[in-house]
C-alpha positions in Angstrom: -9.5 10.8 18.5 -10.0 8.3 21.5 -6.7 6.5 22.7 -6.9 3.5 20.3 -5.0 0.3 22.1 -2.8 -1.3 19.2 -2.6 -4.6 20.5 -6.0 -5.0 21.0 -6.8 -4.0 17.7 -4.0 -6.5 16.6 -5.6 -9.4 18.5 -8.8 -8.1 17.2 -7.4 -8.6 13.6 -5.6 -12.2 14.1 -9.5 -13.5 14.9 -11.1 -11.8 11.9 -11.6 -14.1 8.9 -9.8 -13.5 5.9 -13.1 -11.9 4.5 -13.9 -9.5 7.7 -10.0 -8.5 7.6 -10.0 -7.0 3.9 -14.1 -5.4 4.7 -12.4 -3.6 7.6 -9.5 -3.0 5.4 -11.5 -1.7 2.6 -13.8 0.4 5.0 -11.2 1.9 6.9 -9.2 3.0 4.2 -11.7 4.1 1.7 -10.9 7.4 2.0 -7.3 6.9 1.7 -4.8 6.0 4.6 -2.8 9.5 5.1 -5.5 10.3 7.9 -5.1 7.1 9.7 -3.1 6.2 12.6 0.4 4.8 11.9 0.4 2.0 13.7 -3.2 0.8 12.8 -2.3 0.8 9.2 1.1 -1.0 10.3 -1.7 -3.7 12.1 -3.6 -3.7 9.0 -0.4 -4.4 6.7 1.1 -6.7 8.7 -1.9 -8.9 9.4 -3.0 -8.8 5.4 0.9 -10.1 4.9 0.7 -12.3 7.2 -2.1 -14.1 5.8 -1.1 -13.6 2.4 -4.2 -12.1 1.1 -2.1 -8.6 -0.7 -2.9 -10.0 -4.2 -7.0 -9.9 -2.6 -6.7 -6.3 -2.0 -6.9 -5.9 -5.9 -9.9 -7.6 -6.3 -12.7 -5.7 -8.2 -15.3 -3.8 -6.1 -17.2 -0.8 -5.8 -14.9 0.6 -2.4 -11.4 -0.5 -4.3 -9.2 2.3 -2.9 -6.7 3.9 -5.7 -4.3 6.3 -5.1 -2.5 8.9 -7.1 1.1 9.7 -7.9 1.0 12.1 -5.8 -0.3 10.3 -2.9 2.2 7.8 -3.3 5.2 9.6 -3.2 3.6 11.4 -0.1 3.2 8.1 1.7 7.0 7.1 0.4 8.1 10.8 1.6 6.3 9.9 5.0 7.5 6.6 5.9 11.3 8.0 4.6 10.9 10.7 7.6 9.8 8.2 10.1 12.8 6.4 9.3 15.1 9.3 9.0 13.2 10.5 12.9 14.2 7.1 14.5 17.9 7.0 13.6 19.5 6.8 17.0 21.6 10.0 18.1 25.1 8.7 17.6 23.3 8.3 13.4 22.9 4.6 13.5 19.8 3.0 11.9 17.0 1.9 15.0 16.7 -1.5 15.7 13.7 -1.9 13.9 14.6 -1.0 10.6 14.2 -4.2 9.1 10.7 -4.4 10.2 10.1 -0.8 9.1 12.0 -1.5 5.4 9.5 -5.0 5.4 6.3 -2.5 5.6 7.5 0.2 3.8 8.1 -2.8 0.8 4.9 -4.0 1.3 3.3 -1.0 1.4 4.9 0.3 -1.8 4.4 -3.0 -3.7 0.7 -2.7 -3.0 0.4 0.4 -3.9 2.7 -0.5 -7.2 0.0 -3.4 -7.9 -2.9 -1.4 -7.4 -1.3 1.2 -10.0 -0.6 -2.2 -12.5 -4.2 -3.3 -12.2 -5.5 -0.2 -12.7 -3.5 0.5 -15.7 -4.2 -3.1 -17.3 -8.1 -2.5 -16.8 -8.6 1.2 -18.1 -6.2 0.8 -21.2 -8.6 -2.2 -22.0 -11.4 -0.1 -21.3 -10.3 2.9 -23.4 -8.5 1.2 -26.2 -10.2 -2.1 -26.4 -8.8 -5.3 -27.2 -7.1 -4.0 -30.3 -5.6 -0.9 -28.7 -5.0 -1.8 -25.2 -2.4 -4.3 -25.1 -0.4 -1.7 -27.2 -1.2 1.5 -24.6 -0.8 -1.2 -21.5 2.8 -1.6 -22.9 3.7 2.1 -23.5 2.6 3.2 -20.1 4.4 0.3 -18.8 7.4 1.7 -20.4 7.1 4.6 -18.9 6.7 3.6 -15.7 9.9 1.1 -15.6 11.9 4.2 -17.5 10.3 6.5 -14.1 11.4 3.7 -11.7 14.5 3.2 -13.4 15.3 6.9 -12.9 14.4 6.8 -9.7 17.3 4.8 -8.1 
């Protein structure tokens, strides 16, 4: 892979309109992010925050990126050993933890509203408007039990 300069991807980013920004997004990532380079996905994340456009990233189209469980907790497993990596050696937290906490709470509540929307559309789709709302809520049960668990 060619040496990618972050910043001038950054500055690349900060000119994009709102539209081009979630096309690159959605072209980039289409194939799922685990491949990509840290810090372009951190550009990425912290340009789409920035802007506020998360909530766009939802939107229906035919490239909409999901992601499975697995994937997830692979992502949350990732960003936990980057953290864990840049403790300082005396065991203190880096100085950047707050920016890394910031994007690894973005990142997860993305991924946490992608799940949502995904859940809301196919239990409509299976069940219908008589049997959805009623599957929606179960699943949604057991995701707030799993999450509850979790902590």
């Amino acid at each position: 892979m060619p040496n990618i300069n972050t910043e001038q991807v950054r500055q690349s980013l900060a000119m994009a309109s709102d539209d081009v920004l979630l096309s690159m997004w959605k072209q980039v990532s289409k194939d799922g992010v685990q491949n990509l380079d840290y810090d372009i996905v951190k550009a990425f994340a912290d340009e789409i925050s920035e802007r506020g456009l998360s909530h766009r990233l939802n939107e229906r189209s035919e490239n909409k990126m999901k992601i499975t469980k697995r994937q997830l907790k692979q992502i949350i497993k990732e960003e936990k050993a980057k953290l864990v990596s840049e403790a300082n050696p005396d065991g203190t937290i880096s100085d950047d933890e707050e920016e890394l906490e910031e994007q690894l709470m973005t990142e997860a509540l993305t991924e946490l509203d992608n799940i949502i929307a995904t859940v809301r559309e196919e239990a409509m789709r299976i069940g219908g408007p008589f049997r959805g709302p009623g599957m929606k809520i179960r699943i949604f049960m057991e995701m707030q039990d799993m999450i509850g668990k979790a902590g």
